[in-house]
N, C-alpha and C positions, 0 to 999 in steps of 0.2 A: 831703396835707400832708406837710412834710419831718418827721420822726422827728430826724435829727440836729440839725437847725436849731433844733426848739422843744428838743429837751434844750441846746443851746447856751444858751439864754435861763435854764433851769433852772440848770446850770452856775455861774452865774452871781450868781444867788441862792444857792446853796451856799456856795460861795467868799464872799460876802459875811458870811456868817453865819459862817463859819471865823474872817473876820478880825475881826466881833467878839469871837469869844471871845480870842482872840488881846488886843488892845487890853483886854480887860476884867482878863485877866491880870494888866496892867500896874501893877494897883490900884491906890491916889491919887496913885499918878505922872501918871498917863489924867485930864489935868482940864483939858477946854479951853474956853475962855470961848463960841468959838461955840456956840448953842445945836443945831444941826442934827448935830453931831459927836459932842454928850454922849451918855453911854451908854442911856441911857432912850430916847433921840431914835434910834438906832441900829436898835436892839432893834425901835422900835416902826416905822421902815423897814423892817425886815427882813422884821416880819410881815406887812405890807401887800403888798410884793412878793412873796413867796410864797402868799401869798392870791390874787392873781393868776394866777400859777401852776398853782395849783391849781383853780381855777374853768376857766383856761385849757385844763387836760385834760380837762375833764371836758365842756367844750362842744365839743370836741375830736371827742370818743366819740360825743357827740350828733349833730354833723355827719356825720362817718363811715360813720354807722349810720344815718342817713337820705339820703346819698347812695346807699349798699346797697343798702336798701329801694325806694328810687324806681327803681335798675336793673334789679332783680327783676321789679318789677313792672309795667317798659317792655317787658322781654326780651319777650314771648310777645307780644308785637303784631304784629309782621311776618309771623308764621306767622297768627294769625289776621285779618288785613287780607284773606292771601290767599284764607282760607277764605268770608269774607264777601264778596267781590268773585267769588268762582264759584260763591256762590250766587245771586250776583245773576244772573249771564249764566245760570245754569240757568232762572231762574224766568220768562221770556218777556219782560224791562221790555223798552223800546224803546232801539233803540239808542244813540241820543243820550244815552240815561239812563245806561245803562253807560259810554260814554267818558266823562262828568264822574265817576263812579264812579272808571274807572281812572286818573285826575289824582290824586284823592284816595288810591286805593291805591298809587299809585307813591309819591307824598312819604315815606308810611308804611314804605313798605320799602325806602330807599332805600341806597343804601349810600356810606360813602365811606371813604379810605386812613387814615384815623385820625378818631377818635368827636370830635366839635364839641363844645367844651364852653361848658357855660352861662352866661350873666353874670354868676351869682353865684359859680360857682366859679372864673368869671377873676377877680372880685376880692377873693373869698380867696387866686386864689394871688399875685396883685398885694401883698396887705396882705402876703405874706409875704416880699415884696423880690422875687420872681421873675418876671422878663421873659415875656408870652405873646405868642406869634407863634402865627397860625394862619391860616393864610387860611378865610375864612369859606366855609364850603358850604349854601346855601339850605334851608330845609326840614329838615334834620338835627337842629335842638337839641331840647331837648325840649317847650319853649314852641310850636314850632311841630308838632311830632307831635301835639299834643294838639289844638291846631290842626283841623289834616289830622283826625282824628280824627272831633270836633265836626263838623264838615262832610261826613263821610262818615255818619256816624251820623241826621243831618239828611235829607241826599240819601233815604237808602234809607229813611229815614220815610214820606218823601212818594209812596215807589212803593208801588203797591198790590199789585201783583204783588213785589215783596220780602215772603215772609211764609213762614218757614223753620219747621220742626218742629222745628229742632235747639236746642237751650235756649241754648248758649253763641251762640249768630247773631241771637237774635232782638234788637229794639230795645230791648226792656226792660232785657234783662241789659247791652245793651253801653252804654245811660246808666247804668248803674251802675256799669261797668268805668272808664268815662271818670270818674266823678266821683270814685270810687278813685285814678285815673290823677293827676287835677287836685289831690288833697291831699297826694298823695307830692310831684309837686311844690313845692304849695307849701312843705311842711314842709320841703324843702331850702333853702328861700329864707331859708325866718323864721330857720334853723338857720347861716346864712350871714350875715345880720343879726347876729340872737347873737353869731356868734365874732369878728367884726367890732369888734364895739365893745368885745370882752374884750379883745382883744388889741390894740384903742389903750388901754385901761386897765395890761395890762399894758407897754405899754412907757413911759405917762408912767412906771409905779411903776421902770420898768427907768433908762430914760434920758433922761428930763428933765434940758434942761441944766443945773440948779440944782437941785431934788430929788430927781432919778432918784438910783439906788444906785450908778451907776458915776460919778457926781458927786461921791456923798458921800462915797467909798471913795480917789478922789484926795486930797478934803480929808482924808481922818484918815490918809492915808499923808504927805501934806506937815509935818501937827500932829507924828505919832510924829516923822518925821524935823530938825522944828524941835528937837523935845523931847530927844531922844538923840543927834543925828548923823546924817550921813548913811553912815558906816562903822560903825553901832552893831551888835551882835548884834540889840539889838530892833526896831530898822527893816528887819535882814535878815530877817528874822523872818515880815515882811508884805509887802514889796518885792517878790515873789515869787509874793505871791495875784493870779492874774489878776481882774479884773473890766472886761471892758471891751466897751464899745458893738459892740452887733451891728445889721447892715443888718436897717431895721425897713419 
């Protein structure tokens, strides 16, 4: 996630909240018949957007830290794909068995010039205004590792002759590796959902053509400036607080 971008959004709600004290300043000169502009109605914008905000970080943190997680816990597979696939070729299967074996471990360890990323974090970084280009590489994301996985784990089930001493090789621990593997995932997804629909919340509270804050900040900069002039010290006052729509 961009750091500058979502403080942009924050920014914004700052500034917002500037201007009302600013306008509140103005005491019962500040009395405009619209009801969306009055000070109560302001206030009570303000808070709704930065409640957004704030939830906004904080599912932030959430995704982040379970994008982490799930790389942590993807990391160590390619070295042990390879450990599992020679123990296969030690233990006598049949050949055949080994090369749908090595289909399975190659997926696993495959590599390519930059990491494929996931559906769900293309469209977080979509919801965040940002163009993804990426040519696609088969086998790489991590729906499909898990995949490859599942079907390796299956394969060497069914050989008899797969039957290792070594505790981290054997079938048991590695369904349990994989079922580890399949809730880190998922918990990226649910956590990508989550931030998803925080942050269509917070951009109606941001920029809704009619109630977002950069709406309402035009109207009560029009009202001061009907109210004092447009060369007044107190439209200059606010004329000058940015508040303004960002690519959502």
């Amino acid at each position: 996630m961009s750091t500058i971008y979502e403080t942009g959004h924050a920014k914004n709600v700052a500034n917002f909240q500037a201007l009302i004290v600013q306008v509140g300043a103005y005491g019962a000169s500040y009395n405009p018949s619209r009801a969306s502009i009055q000070l109560p109605n302001l206030l009570a914008s303000s808070a709704a957007a930065n409640a957004t905000i704030n939830k906004l970080n904080l599912l932030l943190a959430n995704y982040s830290n379970a994008v982490a997680a799930r790389a942590t816990a993807f990391q160590p597979l390619s070295k042990l794909s390879t450990k599992i696939f020679n123990s296969l070729k030690a233990s006598g299967a049949l050949a055949h068995l080994v090369h749908n074996a090595q289909t399975n471990h190659r997926k696993l360890t495959g590599r390519r010039a930059s990491a494929k990323i996931s559906e769900e974090e293309k469209q977080a970084l979509l919801a965040e205004g940002k163009t993804v280009n990426q040519v696609s590489a088969s086998q790489q994301s991590f729906d499909s590792k898990l995949d490859s996985l599942d079907k390796q784990i299956k394969l060497i089930a069914s050989i008899p002759a797969y039957n290792p001493n070594e505790v981290e090789l054997q079938v048991a621990t590695l369904q349990n590796l994989y079922n580890n593997l399949q809730q880190k995932n998922a918990t990226v997804i649910s956590e990508a959902v989550t931030l998803s629909a925080a942050r269509i919340a917070r951009n109606e509270a941001l920029y809704h053509s009619e109630t977002g804050i950069v709406a309402i900040a035009k109207d009560v900069k029009n009202y001061v400036k009907s109210l004092f002039g447009i060369n007044s010290a107190n439209y200059k006052l606010i004329s000058g607080i940015a508040i303004r729509k960002l690519k959502v």
